[in-house]
N, C-alpha and C positions, 0 to 999 in steps of 0.2 A: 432510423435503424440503429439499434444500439450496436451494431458491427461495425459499422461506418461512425462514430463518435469514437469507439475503441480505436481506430485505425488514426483517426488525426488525432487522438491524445498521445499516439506512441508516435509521431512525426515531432513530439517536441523536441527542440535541443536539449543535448543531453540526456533525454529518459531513453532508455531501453528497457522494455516489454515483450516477454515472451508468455504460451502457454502450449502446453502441450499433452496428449493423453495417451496412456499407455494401457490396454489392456490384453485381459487373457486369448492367450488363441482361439480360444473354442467361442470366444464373444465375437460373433459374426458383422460386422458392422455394416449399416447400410449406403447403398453406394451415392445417393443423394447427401446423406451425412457429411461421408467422405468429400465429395467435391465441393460440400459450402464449405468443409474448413480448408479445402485448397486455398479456395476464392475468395476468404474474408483473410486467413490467418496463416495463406502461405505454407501449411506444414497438414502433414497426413497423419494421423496416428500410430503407435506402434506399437507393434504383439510382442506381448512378453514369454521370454522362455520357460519361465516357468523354475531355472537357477535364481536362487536369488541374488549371489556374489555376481553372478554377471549379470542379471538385470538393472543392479545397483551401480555396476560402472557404466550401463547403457544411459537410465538417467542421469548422472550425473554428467555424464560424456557430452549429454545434449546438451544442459544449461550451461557446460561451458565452454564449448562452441559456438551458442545460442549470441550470449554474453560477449564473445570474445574475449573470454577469461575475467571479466569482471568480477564474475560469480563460480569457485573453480569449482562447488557442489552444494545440492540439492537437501538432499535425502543420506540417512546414517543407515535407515534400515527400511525393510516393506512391511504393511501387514500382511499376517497370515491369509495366503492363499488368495491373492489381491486378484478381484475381477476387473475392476475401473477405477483408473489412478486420475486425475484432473490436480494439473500439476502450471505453477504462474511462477512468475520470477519478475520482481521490478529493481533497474538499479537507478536512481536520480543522480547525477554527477552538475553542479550548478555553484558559479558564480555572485557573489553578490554587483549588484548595476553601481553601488558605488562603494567602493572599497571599504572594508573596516582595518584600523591603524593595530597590525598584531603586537604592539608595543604597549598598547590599550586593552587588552587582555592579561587583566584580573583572576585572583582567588577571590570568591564573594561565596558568601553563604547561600546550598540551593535549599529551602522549604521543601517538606516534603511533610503530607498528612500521617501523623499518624505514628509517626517515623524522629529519630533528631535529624537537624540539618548535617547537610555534608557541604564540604568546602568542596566546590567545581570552578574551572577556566571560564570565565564569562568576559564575553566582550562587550567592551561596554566606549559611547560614543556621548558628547556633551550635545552636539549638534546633527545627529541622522536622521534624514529623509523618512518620517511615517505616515502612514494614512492611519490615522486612529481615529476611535470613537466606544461612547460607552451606551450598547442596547439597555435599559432602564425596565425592560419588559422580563429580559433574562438576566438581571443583575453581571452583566460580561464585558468585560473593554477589549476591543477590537484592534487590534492592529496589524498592516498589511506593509513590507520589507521587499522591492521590489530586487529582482534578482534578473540576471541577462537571459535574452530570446525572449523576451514578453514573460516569464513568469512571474512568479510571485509568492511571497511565503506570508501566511496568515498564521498570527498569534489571537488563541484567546485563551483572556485570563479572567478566572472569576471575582469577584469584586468582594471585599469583604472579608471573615473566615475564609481556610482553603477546603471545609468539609465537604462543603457542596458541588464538589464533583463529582458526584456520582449522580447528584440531582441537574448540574446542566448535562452533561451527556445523554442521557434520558429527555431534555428536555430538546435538543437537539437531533427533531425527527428532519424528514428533508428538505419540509419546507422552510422550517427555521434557518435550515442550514445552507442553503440556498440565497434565504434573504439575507443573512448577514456577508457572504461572499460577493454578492451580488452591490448591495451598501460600500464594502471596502473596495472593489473594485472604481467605485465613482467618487471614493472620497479622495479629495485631496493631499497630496503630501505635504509635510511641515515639518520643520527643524524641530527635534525630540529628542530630551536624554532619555539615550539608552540602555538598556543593562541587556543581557540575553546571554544564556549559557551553550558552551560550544557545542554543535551539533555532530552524533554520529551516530546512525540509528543501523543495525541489521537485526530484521526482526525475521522470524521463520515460527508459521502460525499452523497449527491445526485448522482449518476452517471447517470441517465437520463438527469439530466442536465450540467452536465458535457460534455458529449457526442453530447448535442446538440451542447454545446461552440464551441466545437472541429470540429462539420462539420462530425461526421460521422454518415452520414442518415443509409449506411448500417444497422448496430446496430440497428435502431429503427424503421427502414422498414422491417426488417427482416423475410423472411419466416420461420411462426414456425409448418408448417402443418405435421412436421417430429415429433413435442414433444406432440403433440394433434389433436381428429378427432373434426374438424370444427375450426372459426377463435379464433387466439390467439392473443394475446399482450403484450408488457410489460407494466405492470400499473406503477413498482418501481421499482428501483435496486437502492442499499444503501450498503456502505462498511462502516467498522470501520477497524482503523488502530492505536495499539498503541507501543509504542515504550518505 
């Protein structure tokens, strides 16, 4: 059950995972809906007033409470005359399992396609623990940085030019992506020079438009006459991701 996978991915250390949805009054929701999302995700939905300045402190209010302040807001503004909001929040807070020397953090040149290089913080290690390897199939070298609670941070880099990013991403449906996580997982780790630029990622996504990018009509055609009696929609769906 993909509810029960959701539910032990957000028991990791460190990660907190919320979502939550908010819609119009007049979107009647139904009450088997309602109590699976008691009973997977904890939280019931909420009807919006229909003010925007207070529905806008209402969501944000949640995420950060949700958070416990990690995250102190969501959302700047609503669309017009919002019937169904599907609203996610991830914050990753993680350790490296074995220290990097913040003395060893470098200005080094980052590549970038397209673009000139910029001088960024990288840390960088003569002798760090990787589980590397190079797929030969997707021209990609692999590398996997393990970090505390059992996790793990997976690099991949493309081999060669850096143009071809846009052709491994693409080339990275889920089975590929799957087998190469699946690989660094069992690969061993080894004394590796390092280089890696410091990480800080807050990303806040459109995912309706994303999904359009992406070609899956499913998602946006979606029948929803299972979460509500009469027609439903999604107006928004918007994720925050910080690292």
């Amino acid at each position: 059950c993909v509810h029960g996978a959701l539910q032990r991915l957000a028991r990791a250390p460190g990660l907190f995972s919320a979502s939550q949805i908010f819609h119009h009054p007049e979107l009647h929701l139904r009450p088997r809906f309602l109590n699976d999302s008691l009973r997977f995700y904890g939280a019931r939905p909420y009807a919006l007033s229909g003010n925007e300045s207070l529905d806008l402190q209402l969501i944000n209010a949640w995420v950060r409470e949700a958070s416990k302040g990690l995250l102190p807001s969501l959302l700047s503004a609503l669309p017009p005359e919002p019937r169904l909001l599907l609203l996610s929040a991830v914050h990753l807070r993680a350790a490296w399992r074995t220290p990097l020397d913040r003395k060893k953090t470098v200005l080094l040149p980052f590549l970038r396609p397209g673009h000139p290089s910029r001088m960024v913080p990288t840390m960088t290690s003569a002798k760090y623990p990787v589980a590397s390897f190079t797929d030969s199939r997707l021209q990609v070298q692999v590398g996997r940085l393990e970090l505390n609670g059992g996790l793990s941070l997976v690099v991949l880099m493309p081999r060669g030019p850096l143009e071809p990013l846009d052709t491994l991403e693409r080339a990275l449906d889920p089975p590929n992506f799957l087998g190469l996580l699946r690989r660094a997982a069992r690969t061993p780790l080894r004394a590796t020079a390092l280089s890696l630029p410091r990480l800080r990622l807050d990303l806040d996504l459109d995912v309706v438009a994303l999904v359009h990018d992406m070609d899956f009509g499913l998602f946006l055609d979606a029948e929803l006459c299972g979460l509500a009696r009469g027609p439903a929609a999604v107006d928004a769906a918007r994720h925050r991701a910080v690292l």
